[in-house]
C-alpha positions, 0 to 999 in steps of 0.5 A: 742235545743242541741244534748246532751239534747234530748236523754239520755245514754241507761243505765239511771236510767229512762230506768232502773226502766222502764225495772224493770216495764216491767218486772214486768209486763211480770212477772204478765201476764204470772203468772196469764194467762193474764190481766182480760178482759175488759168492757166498763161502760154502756156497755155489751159487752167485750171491745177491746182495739185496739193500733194503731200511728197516723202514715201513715204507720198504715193507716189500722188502721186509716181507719178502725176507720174512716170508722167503719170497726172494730166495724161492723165485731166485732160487739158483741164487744166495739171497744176502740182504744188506740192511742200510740206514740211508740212501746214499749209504746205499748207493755207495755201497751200489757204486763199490761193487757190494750191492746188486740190487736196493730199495731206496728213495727215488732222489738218492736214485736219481742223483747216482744214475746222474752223477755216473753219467747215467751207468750206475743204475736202472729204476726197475719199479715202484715199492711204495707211495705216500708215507711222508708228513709235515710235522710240527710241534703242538704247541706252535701255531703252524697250520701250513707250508707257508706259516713255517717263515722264520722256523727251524724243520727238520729233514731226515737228510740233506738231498734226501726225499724229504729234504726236496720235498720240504724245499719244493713245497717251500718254493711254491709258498714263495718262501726260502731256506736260509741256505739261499738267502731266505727265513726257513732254516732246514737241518738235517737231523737223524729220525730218532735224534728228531724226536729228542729235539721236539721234545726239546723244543730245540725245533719247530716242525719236520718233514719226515717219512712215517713211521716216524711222523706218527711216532712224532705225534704219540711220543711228542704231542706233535701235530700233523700239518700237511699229509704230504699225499694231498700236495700231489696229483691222484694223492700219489708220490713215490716214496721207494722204488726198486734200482739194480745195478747196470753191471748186474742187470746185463750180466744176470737178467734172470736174477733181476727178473726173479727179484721182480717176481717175489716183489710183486708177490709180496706187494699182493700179500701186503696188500691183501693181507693188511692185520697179518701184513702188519704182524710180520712187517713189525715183527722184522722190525724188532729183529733190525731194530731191536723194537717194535713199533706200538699198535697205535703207531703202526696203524696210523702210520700204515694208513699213509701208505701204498704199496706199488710196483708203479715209479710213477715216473712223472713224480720222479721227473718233478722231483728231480727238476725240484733237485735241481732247482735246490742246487743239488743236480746240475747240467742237463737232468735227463732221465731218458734211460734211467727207467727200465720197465721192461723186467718189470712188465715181464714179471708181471707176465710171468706172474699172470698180472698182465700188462699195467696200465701206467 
């Protein structure tokens, strides 16, 4: 497998007519208020297409599946989970009208609510912070952010939360992708195809979210270089968060709100329950993927991790001045109306949690 063949210029004809689709179809949703509501044949209730990886990070979501906790407090509706890969496959998938609500890391949240002008979405809680490592190969003398001058990482996606974060990181260590001019080379890579290439040699270290990062060090002999979590304020950086589509959200705030409900639930649960918490998290990992992680892997990589309803705004107000400043958002980045806490703070209510400090 080669570098050059497992990722194409930003600039490609493919990435071309996928944003003239993506905004044809922010063009369609805005102008008609949204996609019509959905129902699921032989069924009469309204279907709610709920988004979500087969990620340790959207463990939530996983456990609220497995265990019921969304179709028991939205009862009055059809739960359809819609298992994506990336962010912005699922918000094109939010922006066609096809899913109502989604797990998905805040930079490609943010860059929707932007590019629709602030229409397609609302940023209703937090699911998960920290679980984001710089890995690098074992056998390479990378101790820091800044000893990566003159290397090739590896980011999940171009744009996507790692990316930003790599570039932020880089900026701060006076250093700067070749993109702009500078030495670092950043290359987007699929997770799995990430493991090849270390493997390889093909690539020096990557920015990546766990389990992956973990997986790196087992399946690789690859080292951890920087624990993304102690590059942040109180170790805290929002990894995933909970979005629900403008439309959707004003026609149905019950749904919304149920949502919310088993979210918190099952952020208790994974919480309080960390060895049972593991099994099933794993477990619904098997049935998406078709593979578990191991033990090791799954420990480690759970120790990075914290499961919350907080967005931590003021992350998401940093990253995505980072955004802009990598050249991926432009003009005025306001996010004045992105963040819609008030669902949340009423099912926090509801779920006799009071109201949260943040």
């Amino acid at each position: 497998m080669s570098v050059t063949r497992t990722h194409r210029t930003p600039w490609s004809r493919d990435l071309v007519v996928a944003s003239v689709a993506t905004v044809a179809l922010v063009v369609l949703s805005i102008a008609f208020g949204g996609a019509p509501d959905s129902r699921q044949a032989g069924d009469s209730r309204l279907a709610l297409r709920l988004a979500y990886f087969p990620n340790l990070t959207h463990a939530p979501a996983l456990v609220g599946i497995a265990r019921g906790e969304f179709q028991k407090e939205a009862s009055g509706y059809f739960i359809e989970p819609k298992v994506v890969n990336a962010g912005p496959e699922a918000m094109e998938a939010l922006l066609a009208g096809e899913v109502d609500v989604a797990y998905v890391g805040p930079s490609p949240a943010v860059n929707t609510y932007l590019k629709s002008g602030g229409k397609a979405l609302r940023i209703l809680a937090g699911a998960c912070s920290g679980g984001a490592s710089l890995i690098a190969r074992g056998d390479l003398d990378i101790r820091s952010v800044h000893d990566l001058d003159h290397r090739r990482v590896a980011v999940p996606q171009l744009g996507g939360t790692q990316d930003v974060s790599l570039r932020r990181f880089l900026d701060l260590n006076d250093l700067t992708t070749q993109d702009r001019g500078g030495t670092v080379s950043v290359i987007p890579i699929k997770n799995p195809d990430i493991l090849a290439l270390f493997l390889q040699k093909q690539i020096d270290a990557a920015w990546v979210p766990e389990p992956w990062a973990s997986r790196l060090k087992k399946d690789a002999g690859a080292k951890t270089v920087v624990d993304e979590r102690a590059l942040w304020p109180n170790k805290a950086f929002t990894t995933t968060v909970i979005v629900a589509r403008t439309a959707f959200l004003n026609r149905h705030p019950d749904a919304v709100e149920a949502i919310l409900r088993a979210h918190l639930t099952s952020v208790a649960w994974l919480n309080a329950n960390q060895g049972k918490a593991e099994d099933v998290v794993n477990s619904e990992l098997k049935r998406l993927t078709g593979k578990a992680l191991s033990k090791g892997v799954l420990r480690e990589a759970w120790s990075r991790l914290k499961f919350t309803d907080d967005p931590n705004r003021s992350n998401i107000l940093v990253m995505a001045d980072s955004a802009k400043r990598a050249g991926y958002l432009k003009g005025n980045v306001d996010l004045t109306g992105a963040f819609d806490i008030s669902r949340l703070a009423l099912a926090r209510r509801q779920e006799g949690l009071g109201v949260s400090t943040w």
